[in-house]
C-alpha positions, 0 to 999 in steps of 0.5 A: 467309102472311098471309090472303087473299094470293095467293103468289108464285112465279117464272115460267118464264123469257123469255131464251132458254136457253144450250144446248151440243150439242156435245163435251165432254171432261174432264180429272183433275186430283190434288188435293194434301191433305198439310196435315192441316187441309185434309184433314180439312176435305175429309174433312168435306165428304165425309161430310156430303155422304154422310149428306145421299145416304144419307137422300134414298136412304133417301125414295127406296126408301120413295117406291118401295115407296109407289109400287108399293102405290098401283099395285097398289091397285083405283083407281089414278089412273095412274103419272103422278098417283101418283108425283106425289103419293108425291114420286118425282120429280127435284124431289121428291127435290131437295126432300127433300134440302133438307128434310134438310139444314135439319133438320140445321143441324150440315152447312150448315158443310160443304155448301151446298144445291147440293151437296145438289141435285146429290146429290139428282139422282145419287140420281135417275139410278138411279131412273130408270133403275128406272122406265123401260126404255132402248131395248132396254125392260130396266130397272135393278134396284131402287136401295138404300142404298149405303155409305161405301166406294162414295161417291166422288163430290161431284158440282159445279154447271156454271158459267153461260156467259152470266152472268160470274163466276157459279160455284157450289160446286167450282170452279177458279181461277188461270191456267195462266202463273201456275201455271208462274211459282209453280212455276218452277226454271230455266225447268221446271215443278217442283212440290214432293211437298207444295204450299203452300197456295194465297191468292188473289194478283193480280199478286203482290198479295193480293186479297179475291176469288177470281174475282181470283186469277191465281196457282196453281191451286186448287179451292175450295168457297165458301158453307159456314159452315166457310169456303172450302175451297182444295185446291191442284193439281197438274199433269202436269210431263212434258215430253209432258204439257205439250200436253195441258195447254195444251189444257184449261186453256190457255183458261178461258172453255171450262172448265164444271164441275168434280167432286172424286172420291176414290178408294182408295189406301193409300199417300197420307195419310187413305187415299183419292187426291183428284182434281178431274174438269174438264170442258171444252167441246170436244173432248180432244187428239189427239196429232199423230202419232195422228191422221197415223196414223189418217189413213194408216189411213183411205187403206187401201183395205181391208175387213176382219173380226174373228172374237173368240173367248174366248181369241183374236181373229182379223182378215182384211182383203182389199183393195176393188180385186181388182188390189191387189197387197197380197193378204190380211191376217191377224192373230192375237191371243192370250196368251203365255207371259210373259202367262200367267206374268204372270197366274199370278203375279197369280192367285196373289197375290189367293188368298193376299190372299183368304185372309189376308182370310177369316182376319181377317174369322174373327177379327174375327167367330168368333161368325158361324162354325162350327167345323172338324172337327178343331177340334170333335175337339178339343173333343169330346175336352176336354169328355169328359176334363172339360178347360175349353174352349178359346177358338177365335179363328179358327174354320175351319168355315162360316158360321152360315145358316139352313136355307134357306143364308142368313147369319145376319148380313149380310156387312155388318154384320161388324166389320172391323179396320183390317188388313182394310180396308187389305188390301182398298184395296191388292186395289182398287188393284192391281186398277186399276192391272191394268185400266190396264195392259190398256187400255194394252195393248189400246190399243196392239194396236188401234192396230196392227190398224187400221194393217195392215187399215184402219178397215173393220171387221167384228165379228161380233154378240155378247154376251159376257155371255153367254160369261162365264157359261160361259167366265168365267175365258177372258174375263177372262183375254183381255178380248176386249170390252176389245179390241172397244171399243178398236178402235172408239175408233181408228176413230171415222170408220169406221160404227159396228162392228155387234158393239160396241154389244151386246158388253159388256167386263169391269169394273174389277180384271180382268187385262190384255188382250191384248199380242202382235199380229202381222200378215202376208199369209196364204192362205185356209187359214193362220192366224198364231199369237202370235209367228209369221207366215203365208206367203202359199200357193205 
């Protein structure tokens, strides 16, 4: 800057801001990477944009530590004024991010400064969260460094709703006709396992602009030194699918921002399943026969409560008008034997999964363990008949700690084979497709609750958190919070259900929920068991 000038900034703006308060709703959508060249471009992008959210998590827990130390000192101007000076805020982390990214010039080929910004704002959220109570005044711990295996996210920039075409880093092209009319066999939609990849084409005719393109779909990543990104999509070809995705890509103008997220599978190429998250402006599609079905269920004239216990959940329900001659209502809800079975045999499987991981990790590591008792026998017993000893390459004993129990070395820290880390996406995998299926199951059980006792419901006030602590292995056997959550989501015009909001249902990889529901009028002192029904009293 040249002396005695003043430099100029932009001022706030005068247009009014574009603002929508409204519902939003996404949809995933599977990325196709079968061409090595495009998958290993994505690959790319993934762990630029990781050591990029690994150093500004870095600023982020140094800033913290600075933070508490200027707090802690005699003349501390206040929370405000120093975070303000240390940087830990939303635009100081945008910032830093910046900073690192033109001091590496080597990841401006995979990833532009928006994709930085936003990586900045997701290292953000749980600073946030750490630094100010929510509104039962409970804070976040404090943020760390995570590592490659938790990033899966590459977080996009929402398109401008009042600018046209003005769209920046992920984002999705082609129209839903054109995708069926490149994908056509015999009026169907058919997609072949591997896609081909996708040129920007107008009518047929190949074009220079993206924003032109009315072909197949694709989302691309535009602005890198590396040149544009093009991963084909793949859509839901059932035949009940296509609804839903006339709902969400039938019209593009309601499209508003689009995340590419990878998740662990070790069944597809690279290791890891890509999807790109669209978000819409709008409300998600409710089938048909879900809704007449929730609106039969609102004409019930009932009032009803749930009385959810570790393994079993039990809702009564009596009708508002005392001349009603439906009577009382009871359903019982618990595990059955196929369940149980079911649950056995998943148990079983992830102890012996969990066995054969400790092993390779004794292997890769036998430095970090001690040796069993029978193994130090045996040594004990060579070295007093002067035999040279005997390498052990998986030791049996515990890890080597310190007086006060802690690890020597840092689990994570551990070298790990490839065998192991493909034994563990498989554990994750089958873990998700568990919580799947439970969300499934408890889906389907809901439904069929508010069908026989309305949506008038009342739970009792809970925190299952607490439960799990005493009663960890009922819970996560049941997943009663699972349950509750679903029942709320089928009454959404009912009054918010008083247990819920403080009921917390268990994370990803727990076995399902429950499956056998059975409804039938009963008597004050009966109670309908799984499998079973209750008859009124005489």
């Amino acid at each position: 800057m040249v002396d005695g000038t003043v430099q100029r900034r932009r001022g706030p703006g005068r247009g009014v801001s574009w603002r929508y308060d409204g519902p939003r709703s996404v949809l995933r959508l599977p990325l196709d990477v079968h061409d090595p060249r495009v998958r290993r471009h994505l690959e790319r992008v993934f762990a630029a944009g990781f050591r990029v959210r690994r150093a500004v998590q870095r600023d982020a827990v140094a800033r913290l530590a600075a933070y508490r130390r200027a707090l802690a000192g005699p003349a501390a101007p206040g929370p405000v004024a120093v975070r303000e000076r240390v940087g830990l805020t939303l635009g100081g982390l945008e910032r830093a991010a910046y900073r690192h990214l033109d001091a590496a010039p080597h990841l401006r080929r995979y990833v532009t400064k928006a994709l930085a910004m936003h990586l900045a704002d997701g290292v953000w959220q749980p600073v946030d969260r750490h630094l100010f109570p929510d509104t039962s005044g409970r804070r976040s711990g404090r943020p760390g460094v995570g590592s490659w295996w938790d990033f899966r996210t590459m977080p996009g920039r929402a398109r401008s709703h009042t600018t046209a075409r003005k769209w920046e880093t992920w984002r999705l092209v082609g129209t839903l006709p054109g995708h069926r009319h490149a994908h056509d066999h015999d009026g169907r939609l058919r997609q072949p396992r591997a896609l081909r990849p996708v040129a920007a084409t107008r009518h047929g005719v190949p074009v220079r602009s993206w924003w032109e393109h009315d072909s197949a779909f694709a989302v691309i990543l535009t602005g890198t030194g590396e040149g544009d990104l093009v991963l084909p999509v793949r859509l839901p070809q059932g035949p009940g699918r296509q609804p839903v995705v006339e709902h969400y890509l039938g019209n593009p103008d309601r499209w508003h921002k689009v995340d590419v997220v990878r998740s662990r599978d070790p069944g597809r190429p690279g290791g890891w399943r890509y999807e790109a998250h669209l978000s819409i402006l709008g409300p998600g599609r409710t089938a048909p026969a879900v809704a007449a079905r929730r609106h039969a269920a609102a004409g019930l004239h009932r009032r009803g409560g749930i009385d959810v216990n570790v393994s079993n959940l039990a809702v009564v329900s009596v009708p508002t008008h005392p001349s009603d001659p439906a009577g009382m209502v009871a359903t019982y809800l618990a595990k059955t034997g196929a369940d149980r079975e079911r649950l056995a045999a998943q148990q079983l499987r992830q102890r012996r999964r969990n066995r054969a991981l400790d092993r390779s990790r004794r292997t890769s590591n036998p430095a970090q363990y001690r040796l069993s008792p029978r193994q130090q026998r045996r040594a004990d017993r060579r070295h007093a008949a002067a035999l040279p000893p005997v390498t052990v390459t998986t030791p049996g004993g515990p890890r080597l700690a310190n007086a006060a129990g802690t690890p020597r070395q840092a689990y994570h820290r551990d070298t790990l084979s490839n065998g192991y880390r493909h034994l563990r996406a498989h554990a994750a995998a089958d873990g998700a497709a568990r919580t799947r299926s439970g969300h499934t199951r408890a889906r389907i059980a809901a439904a069929r609750i508010v069908a026989v006792h309305g949506p008038h419901l009342t739970v009792e006030d809970c925190d299952l958190s607490t439960w799990a602590r005493r009663w960890g292995r009922g819970i996560h056997a049941f997943t009663p919070g699972m349950l509750l959550h679903a029942i709320s989501h089928e009454t959404p015009r009912s009054p918010k259900l008083p247990g819920v909001a403080g009921c917390s249902g268990p994370g990803p990889g727990t076995p399902p929920g429950p499956s056998t529901a059975s409804a039938a009028p009963a008597s004050p002192n009966s109670c309908a068991t799984a499998g079973t029904t209750a008859r009124p009293a005489a």
